[in-house]
Backbone as CSV, one residue per row, in Angstrom:
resi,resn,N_x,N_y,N_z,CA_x,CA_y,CA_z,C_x,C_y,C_z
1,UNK,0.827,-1.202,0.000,0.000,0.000,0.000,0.867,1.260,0.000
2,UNK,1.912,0.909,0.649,2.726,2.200,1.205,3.345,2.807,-0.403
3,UNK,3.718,1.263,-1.062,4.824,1.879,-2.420,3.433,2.370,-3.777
4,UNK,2.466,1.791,-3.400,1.395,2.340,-4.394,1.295,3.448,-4.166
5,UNK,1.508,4.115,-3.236,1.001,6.014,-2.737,2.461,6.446,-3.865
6,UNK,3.419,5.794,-3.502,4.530,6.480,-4.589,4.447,6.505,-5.813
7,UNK,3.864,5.174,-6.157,3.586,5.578,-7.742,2.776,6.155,-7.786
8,UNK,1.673,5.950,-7.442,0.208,6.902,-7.975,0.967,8.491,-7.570
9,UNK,2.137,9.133,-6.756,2.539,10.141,-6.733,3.609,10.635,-7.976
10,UNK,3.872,9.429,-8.497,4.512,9.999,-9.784,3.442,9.780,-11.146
11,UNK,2.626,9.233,-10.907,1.035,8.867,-11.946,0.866,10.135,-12.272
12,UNK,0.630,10.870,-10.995,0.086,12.406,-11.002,1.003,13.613,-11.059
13,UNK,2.120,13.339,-10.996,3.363,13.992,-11.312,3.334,14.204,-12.735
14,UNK,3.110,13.138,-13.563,3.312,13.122,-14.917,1.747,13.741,-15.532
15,UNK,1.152,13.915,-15.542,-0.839,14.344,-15.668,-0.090,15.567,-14.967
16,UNK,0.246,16.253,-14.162,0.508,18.099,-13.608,1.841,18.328,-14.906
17,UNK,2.469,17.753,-15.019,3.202,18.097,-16.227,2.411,18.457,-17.263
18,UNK,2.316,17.251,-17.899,1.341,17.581,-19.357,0.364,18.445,-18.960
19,UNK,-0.280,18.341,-17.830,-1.694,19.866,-17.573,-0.478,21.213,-17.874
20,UNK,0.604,21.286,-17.187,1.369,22.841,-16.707,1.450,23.298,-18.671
21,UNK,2.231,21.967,-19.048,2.355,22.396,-20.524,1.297,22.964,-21.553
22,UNK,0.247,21.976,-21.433,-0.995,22.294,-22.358,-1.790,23.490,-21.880
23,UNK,-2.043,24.180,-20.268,-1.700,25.546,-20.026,-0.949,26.476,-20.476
24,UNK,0.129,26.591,-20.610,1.016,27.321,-21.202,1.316,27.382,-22.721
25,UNK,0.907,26.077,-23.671,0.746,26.184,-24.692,-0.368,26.699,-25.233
26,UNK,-1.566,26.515,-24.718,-2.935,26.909,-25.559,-3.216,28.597,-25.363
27,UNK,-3.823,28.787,-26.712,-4.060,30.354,-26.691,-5.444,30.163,-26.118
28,UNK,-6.372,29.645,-25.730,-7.782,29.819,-25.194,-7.764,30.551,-23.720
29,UNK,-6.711,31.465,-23.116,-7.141,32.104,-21.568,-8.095,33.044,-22.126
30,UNK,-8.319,33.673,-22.378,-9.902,34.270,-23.352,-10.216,34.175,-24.420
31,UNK,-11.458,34.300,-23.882,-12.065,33.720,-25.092,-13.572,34.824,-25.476
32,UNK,-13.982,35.144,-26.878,-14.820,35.719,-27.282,-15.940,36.244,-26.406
33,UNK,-17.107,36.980,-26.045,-17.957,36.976,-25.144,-19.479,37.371,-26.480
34,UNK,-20.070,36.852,-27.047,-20.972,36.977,-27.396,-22.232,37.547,-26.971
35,UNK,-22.354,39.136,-25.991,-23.231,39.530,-25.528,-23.547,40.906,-26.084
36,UNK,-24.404,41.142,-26.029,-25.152,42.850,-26.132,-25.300,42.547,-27.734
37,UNK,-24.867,43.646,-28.171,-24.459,44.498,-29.332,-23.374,43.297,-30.168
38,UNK,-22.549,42.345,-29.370,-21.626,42.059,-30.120,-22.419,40.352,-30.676
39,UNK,-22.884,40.512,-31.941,-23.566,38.898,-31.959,-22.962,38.308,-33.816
40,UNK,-21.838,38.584,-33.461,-20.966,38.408,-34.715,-20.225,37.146,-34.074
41,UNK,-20.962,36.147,-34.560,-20.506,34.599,-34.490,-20.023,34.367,-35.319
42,UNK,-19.706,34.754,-36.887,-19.132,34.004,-37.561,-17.278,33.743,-37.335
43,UNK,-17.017,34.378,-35.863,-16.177,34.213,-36.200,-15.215,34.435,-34.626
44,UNK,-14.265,33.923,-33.548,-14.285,33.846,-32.177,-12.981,34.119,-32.299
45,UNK,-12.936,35.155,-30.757,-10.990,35.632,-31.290,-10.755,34.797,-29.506
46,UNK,-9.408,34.047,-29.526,-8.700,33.374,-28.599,-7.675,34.428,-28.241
47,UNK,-7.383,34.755,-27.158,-6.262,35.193,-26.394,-5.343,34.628,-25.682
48,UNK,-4.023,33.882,-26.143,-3.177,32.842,-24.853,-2.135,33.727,-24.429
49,UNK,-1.266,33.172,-24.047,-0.161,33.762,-23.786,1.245,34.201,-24.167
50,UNK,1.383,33.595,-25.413,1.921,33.645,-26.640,1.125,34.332,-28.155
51,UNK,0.001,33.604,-27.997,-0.792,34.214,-29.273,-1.860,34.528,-29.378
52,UNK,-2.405,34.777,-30.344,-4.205,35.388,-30.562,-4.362,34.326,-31.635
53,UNK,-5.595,34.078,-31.438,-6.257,33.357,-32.694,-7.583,33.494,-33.008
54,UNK,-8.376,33.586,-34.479,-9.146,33.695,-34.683,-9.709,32.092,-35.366
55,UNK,-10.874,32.273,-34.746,-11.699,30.484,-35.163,-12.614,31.252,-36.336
56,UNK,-12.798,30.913,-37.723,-13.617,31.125,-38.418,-14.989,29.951,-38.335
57,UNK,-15.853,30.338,-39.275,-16.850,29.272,-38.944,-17.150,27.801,-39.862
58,UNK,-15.996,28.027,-40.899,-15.342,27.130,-41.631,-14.581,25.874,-40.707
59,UNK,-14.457,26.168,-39.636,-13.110,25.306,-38.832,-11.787,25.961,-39.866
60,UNK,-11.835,27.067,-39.626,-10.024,27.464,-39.795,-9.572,28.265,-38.809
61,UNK,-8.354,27.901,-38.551,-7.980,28.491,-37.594,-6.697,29.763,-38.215
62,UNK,-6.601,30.735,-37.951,-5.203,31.842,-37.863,-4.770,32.521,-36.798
63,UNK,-3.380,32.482,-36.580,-3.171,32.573,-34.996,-1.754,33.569,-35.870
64,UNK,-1.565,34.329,-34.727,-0.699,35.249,-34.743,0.290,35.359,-33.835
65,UNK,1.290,35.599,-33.518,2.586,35.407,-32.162,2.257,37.247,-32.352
66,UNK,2.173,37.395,-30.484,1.957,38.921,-30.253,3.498,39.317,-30.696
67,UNK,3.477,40.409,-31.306,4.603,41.277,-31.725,5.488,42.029,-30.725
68,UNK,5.056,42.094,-29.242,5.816,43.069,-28.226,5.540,42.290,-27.286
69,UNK,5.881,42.089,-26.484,5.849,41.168,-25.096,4.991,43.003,-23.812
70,UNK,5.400,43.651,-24.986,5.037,45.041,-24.072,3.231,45.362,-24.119
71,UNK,2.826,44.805,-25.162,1.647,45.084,-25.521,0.389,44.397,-24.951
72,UNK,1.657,43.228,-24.199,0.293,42.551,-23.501,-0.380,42.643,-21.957
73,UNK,-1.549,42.910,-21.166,-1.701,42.960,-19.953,-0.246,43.027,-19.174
74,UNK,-1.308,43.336,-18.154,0.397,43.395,-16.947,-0.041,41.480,-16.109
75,UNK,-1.589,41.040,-16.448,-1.906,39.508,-15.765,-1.002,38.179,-17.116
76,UNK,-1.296,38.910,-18.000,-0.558,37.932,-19.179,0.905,37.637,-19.486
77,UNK,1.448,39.191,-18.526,2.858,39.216,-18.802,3.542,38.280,-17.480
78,UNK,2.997,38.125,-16.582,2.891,37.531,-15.629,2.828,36.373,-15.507
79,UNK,1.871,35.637,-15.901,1.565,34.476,-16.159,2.567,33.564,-17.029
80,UNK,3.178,34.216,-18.213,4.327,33.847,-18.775,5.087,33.303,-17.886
81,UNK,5.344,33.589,-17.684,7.149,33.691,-16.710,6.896,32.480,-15.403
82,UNK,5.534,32.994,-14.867,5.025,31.891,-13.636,4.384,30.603,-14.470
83,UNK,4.298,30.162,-15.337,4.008,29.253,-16.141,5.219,28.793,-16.661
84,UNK,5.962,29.264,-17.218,7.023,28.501,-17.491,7.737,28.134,-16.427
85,UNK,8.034,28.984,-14.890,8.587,28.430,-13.917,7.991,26.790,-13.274
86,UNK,6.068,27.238,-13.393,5.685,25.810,-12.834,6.125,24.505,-13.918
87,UNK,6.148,24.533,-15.479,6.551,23.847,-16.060,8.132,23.200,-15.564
88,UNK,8.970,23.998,-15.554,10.472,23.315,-15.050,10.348,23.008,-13.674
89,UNK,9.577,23.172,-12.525,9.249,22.904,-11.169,8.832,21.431,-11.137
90,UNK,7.441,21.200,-11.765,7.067,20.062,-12.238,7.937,19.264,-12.533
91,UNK,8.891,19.404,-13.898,9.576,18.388,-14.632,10.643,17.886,-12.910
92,UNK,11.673,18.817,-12.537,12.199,18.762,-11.704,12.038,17.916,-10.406
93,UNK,10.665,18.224,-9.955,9.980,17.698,-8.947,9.821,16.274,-9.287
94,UNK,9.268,15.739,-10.576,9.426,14.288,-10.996,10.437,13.645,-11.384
95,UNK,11.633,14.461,-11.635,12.799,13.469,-11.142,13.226,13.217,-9.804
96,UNK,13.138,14.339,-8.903,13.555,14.247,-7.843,12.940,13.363,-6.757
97,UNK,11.393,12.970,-7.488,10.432,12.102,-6.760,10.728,10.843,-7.097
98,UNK,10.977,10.343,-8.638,11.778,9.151,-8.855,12.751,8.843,-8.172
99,UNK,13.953,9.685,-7.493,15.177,9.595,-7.037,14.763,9.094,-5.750
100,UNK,13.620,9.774,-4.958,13.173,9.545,-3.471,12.453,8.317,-3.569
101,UNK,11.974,7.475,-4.186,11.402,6.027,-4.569,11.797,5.456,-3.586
102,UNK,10.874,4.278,-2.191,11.725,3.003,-1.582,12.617,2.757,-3.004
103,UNK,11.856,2.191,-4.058,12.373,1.128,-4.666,13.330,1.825,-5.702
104,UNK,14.009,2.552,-5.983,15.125,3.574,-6.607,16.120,2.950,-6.002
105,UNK,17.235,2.966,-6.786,18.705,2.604,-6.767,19.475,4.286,-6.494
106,UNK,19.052,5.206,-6.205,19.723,6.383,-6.153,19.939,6.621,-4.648
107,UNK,21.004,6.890,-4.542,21.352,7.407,-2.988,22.434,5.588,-2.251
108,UNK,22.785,5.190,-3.318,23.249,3.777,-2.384,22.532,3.179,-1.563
109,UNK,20.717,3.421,-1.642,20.413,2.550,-0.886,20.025,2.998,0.356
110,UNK,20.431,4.128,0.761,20.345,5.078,2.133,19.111,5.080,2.227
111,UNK,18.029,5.125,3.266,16.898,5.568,3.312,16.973,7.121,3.935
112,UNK,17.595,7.193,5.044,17.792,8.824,4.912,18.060,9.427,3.855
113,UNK,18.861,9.349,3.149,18.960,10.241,2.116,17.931,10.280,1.054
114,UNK,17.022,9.201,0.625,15.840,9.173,0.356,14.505,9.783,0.704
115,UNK,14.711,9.612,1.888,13.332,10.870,2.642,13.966,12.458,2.547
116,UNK,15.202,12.899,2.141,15.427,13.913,2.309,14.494,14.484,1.036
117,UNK,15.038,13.162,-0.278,14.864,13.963,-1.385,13.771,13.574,-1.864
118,UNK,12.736,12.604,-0.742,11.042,12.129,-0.871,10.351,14.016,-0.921
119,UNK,11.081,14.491,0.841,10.598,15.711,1.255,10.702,17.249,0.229
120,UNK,12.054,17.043,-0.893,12.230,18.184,-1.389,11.295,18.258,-2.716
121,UNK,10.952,17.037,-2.914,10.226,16.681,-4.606,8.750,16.994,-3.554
122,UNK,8.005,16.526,-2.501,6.981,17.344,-2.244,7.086,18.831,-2.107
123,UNK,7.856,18.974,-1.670,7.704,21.049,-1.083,8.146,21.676,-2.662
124,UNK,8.253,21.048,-3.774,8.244,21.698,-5.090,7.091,21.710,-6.103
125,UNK,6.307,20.339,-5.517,5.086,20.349,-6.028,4.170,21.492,-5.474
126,UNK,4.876,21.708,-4.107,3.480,22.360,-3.815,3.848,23.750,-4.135
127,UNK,5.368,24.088,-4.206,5.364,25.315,-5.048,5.530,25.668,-6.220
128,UNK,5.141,24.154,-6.995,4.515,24.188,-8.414,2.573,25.088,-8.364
129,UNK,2.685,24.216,-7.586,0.893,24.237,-7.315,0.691,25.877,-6.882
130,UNK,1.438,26.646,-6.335,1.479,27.724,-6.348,1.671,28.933,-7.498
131,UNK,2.983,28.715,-8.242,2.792,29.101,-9.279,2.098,28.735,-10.555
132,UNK,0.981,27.632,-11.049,0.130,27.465,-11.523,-1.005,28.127,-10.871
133,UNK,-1.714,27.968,-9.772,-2.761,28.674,-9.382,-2.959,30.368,-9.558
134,UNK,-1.596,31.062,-8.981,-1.435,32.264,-8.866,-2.049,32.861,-10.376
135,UNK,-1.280,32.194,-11.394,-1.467,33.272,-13.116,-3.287,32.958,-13.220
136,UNK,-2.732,31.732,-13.481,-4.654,31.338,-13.872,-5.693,32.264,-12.993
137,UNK,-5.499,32.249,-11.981,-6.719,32.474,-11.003,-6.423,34.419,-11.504
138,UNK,-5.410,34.981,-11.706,-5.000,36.778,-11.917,-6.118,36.682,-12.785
139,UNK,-5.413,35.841,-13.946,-5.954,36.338,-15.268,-7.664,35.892,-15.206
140,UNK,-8.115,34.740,-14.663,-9.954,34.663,-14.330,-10.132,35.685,-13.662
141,UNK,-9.948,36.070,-12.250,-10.553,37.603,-11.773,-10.208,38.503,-12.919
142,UNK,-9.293,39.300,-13.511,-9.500,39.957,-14.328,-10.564,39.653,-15.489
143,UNK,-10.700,39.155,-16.010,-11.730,38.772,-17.376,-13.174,38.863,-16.513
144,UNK,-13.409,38.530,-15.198,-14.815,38.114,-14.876,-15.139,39.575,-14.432
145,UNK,-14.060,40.766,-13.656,-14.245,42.056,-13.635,-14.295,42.807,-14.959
146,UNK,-13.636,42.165,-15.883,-13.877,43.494,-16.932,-15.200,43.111,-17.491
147,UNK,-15.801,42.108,-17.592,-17.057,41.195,-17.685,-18.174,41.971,-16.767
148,UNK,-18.064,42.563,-16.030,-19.311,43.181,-15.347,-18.917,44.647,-14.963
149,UNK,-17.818,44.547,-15.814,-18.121,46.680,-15.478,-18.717,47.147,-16.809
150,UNK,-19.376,47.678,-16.386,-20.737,48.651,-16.800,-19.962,49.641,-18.051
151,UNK,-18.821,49.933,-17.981,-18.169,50.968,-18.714,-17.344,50.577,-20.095
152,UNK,-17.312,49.168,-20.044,-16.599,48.881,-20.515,-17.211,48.173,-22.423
153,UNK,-17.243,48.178,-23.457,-17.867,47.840,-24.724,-17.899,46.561,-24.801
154,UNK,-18.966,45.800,-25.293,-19.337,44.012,-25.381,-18.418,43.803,-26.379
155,UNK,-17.864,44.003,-26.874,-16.821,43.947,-28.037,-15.392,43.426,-27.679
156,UNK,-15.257,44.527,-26.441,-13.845,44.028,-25.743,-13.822,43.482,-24.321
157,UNK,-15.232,43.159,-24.164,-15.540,41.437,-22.824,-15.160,40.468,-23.382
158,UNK,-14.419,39.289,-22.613,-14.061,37.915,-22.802,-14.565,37.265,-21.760
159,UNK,-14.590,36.057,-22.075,-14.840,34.661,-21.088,-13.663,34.013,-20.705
160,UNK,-13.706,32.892,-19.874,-13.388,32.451,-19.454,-12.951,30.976,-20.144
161,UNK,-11.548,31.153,-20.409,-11.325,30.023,-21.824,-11.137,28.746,-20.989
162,UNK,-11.108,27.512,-22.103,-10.631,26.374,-21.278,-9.123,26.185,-20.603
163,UNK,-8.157,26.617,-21.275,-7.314,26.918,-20.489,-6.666,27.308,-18.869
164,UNK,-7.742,27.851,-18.513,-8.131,28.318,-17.356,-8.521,27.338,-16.166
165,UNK,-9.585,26.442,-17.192,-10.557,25.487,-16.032,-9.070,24.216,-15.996
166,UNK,-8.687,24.204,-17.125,-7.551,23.057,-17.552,-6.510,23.124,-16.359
167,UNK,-5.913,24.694,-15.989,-5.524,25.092,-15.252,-5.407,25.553,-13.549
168,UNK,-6.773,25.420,-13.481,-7.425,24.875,-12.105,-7.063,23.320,-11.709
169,UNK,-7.588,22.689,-12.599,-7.564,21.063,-12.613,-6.175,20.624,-12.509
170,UNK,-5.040,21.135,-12.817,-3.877,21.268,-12.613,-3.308,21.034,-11.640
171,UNK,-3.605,22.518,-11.161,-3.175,22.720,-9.750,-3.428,22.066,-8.896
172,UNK,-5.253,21.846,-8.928,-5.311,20.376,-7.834,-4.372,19.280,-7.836
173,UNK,-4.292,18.838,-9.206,-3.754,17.642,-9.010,-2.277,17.758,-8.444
174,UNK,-1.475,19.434,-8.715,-0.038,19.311,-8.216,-0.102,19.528,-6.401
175,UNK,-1.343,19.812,-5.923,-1.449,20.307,-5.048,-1.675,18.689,-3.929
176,UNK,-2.465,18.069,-4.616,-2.598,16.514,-4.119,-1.409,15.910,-3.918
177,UNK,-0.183,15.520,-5.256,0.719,14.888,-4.968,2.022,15.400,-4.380
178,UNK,1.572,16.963,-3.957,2.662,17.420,-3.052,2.262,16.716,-1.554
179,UNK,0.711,16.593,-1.007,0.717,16.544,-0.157,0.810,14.981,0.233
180,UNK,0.437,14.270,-0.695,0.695,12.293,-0.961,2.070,12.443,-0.751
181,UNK,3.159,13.476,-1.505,4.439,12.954,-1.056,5.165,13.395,0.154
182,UNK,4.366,14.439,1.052,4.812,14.828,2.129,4.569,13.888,3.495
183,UNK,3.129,13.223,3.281,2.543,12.054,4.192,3.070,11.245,4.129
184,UNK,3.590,10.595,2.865,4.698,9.312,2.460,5.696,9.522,3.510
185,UNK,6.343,10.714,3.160,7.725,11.010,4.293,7.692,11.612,5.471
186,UNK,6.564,11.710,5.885,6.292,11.189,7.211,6.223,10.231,7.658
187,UNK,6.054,8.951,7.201,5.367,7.743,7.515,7.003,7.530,7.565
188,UNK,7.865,7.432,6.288,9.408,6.741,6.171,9.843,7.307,7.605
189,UNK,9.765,8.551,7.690,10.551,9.400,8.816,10.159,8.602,10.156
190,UNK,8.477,8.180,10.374,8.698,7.581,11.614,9.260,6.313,11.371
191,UNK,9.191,5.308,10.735,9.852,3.319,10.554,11.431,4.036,10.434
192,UNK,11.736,5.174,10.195,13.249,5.260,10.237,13.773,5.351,12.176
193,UNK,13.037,6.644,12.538,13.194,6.641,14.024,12.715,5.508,14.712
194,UNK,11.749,4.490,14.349,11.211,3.405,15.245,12.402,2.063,14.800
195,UNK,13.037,2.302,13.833,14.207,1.062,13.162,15.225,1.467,14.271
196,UNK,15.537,3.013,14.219,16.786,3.449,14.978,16.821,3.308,16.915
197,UNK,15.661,3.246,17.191,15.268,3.042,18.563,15.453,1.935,19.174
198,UNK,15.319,1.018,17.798,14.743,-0.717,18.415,16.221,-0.807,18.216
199,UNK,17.237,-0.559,17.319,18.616,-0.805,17.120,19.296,-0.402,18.114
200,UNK,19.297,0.759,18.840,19.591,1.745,20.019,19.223,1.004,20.918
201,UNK,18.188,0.105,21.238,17.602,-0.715,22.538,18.564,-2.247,22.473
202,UNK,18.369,-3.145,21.266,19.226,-3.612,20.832,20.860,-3.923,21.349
203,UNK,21.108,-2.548,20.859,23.007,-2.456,21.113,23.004,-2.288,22.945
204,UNK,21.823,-1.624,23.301,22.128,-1.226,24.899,21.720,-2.681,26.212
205,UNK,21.220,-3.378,24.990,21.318,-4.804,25.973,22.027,-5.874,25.701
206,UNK,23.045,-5.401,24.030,24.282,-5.985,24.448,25.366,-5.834,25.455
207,UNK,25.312,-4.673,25.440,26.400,-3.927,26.514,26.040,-4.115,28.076
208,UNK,24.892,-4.856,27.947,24.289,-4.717,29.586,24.986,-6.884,29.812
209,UNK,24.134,-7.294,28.369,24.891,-8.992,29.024,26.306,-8.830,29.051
210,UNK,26.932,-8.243,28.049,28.770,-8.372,28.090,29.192,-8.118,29.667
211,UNK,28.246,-7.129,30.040,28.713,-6.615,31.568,28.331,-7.523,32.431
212,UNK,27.282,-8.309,32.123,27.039,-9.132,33.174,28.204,-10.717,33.011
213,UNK,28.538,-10.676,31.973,29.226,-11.693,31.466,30.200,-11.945,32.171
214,UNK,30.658,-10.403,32.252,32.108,-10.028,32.717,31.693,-10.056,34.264
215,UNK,31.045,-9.645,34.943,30.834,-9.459,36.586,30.739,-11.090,36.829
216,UNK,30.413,-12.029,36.128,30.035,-13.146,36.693,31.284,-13.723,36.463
217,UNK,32.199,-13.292,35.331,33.604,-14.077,35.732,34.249,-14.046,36.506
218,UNK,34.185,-12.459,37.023,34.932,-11.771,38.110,34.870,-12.580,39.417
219,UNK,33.424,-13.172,39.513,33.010,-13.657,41.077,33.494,-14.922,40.916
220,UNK,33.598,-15.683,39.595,34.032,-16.750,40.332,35.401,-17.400,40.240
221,UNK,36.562,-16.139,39.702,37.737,-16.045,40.463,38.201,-15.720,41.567
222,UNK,37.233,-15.405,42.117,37.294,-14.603,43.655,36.848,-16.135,44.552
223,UNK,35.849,-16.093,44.022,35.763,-17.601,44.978,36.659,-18.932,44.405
224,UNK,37.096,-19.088,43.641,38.601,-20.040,43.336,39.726,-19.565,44.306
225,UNK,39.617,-18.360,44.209,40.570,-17.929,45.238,40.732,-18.221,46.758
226,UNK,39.343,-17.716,47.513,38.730,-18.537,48.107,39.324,-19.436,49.266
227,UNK,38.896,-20.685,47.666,38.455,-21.941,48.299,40.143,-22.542,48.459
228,UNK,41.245,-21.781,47.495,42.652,-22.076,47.619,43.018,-21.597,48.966
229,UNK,42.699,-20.567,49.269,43.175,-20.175,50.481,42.917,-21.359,51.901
């Protein structure tokens, strides 16, 4: 049971990868808003983080790479950078969780040194799970505020793309196997102190018969002695 929590922690290691990527690759963080005044369907403009794209009603797609990294939001410019960090966090975190494996050949075998690097591959997931949540969740409050201010033209409201929800779903899952791999190494951490105790109890009642070993030889040279006298 114990080594199934490890895999199913690298199961989901690998699913927060491919989620961090297909986040960061897809242009859908907004998406068209079809309300008021604006009822021009033939045709849906995508906003990602790299590009814009327009969906015609043909199924064609044309996508454009933004021209200035300057031109975009101050939530989009953001999200960049914290998206590509959770992407290399992730990758990182799943080697380092392979390395912390009972059943891994890395570390000679040490189990301490294994729970060290059980403990560092969780506390990266979960500050994977941090920088995935943070962009996604900027850039949804923004879109759902410019979405209900009153001032603003139905033309230039967006929704809420899949990217986003993709990106939620993410995070849970990096947020789960940070905490599957932190409970894991708790559990190692105590069978390590309860191995080291019983070994410690062990060695201290060798040292107690040797002594008695020795006191009982002592006495019965004393009484040889004794009985010569």
């Amino acid at each position: 049971m114990q080594a199934k929590l490890e895999v199913l922690a690298l199961v989901l290691g690998v699913v927060g990868l491919l989620g961090t990527i297909a986040v960061t690759a897809l242009p859908s963080w907004k998406v068209s808003a079809f309300i008021g005044a604006n009822l021009i369907v033939m045709e849906e403009l995508w906003e990602g983080l790299w590009m814009n794209c327009y969906i015609h009603t043909n199924i064609r797609m044309q996508c454009k790479v933004y021209d200035s990294l300057l031109i975009l939001p101050a939530e989009l410019q953001a999200a960049r950078g914290l998206m590509c960090a959770s992407v290399a966090l992730v990758f990182i975190s799943l080697i380092i969780t392979g390395c912390g494996s009972q059943r891994s050949n890395c570390s000679g075998g040490n189990m301490r040194s294994k729970n060290i690097i059980l403990a560092l591959g969780g506390s990266l997931y979960l500050l994977s799970f941090l920088t995935t949540l943070i962009p996604v969740s900027w850039v949804g409050h923004t879109v759902i505020r410019t979405f209900y201010n009153p001032t603003q033209l139905d033309a230039e409201k967006r929704e809420l793309g899949q990217a986003l929800f993709i990106g939620w779903a993410t995070s849970g899952i990096l947020l789960i196997t940070g905490i599957i791999l932190l409970i894991r190494y708790s559990k190692r951490r105590s069978e390590e102190e309860q191995q080291n105790n019983e070994r410690y109890l062990m060695e201290e009642k060798d040292v107690q018969q040797m002594d008695s070993v020795y006191l009982a030889r002592k006495q019965s040279n004393a009484h040889k002695h004794q009985e010569y006298v």
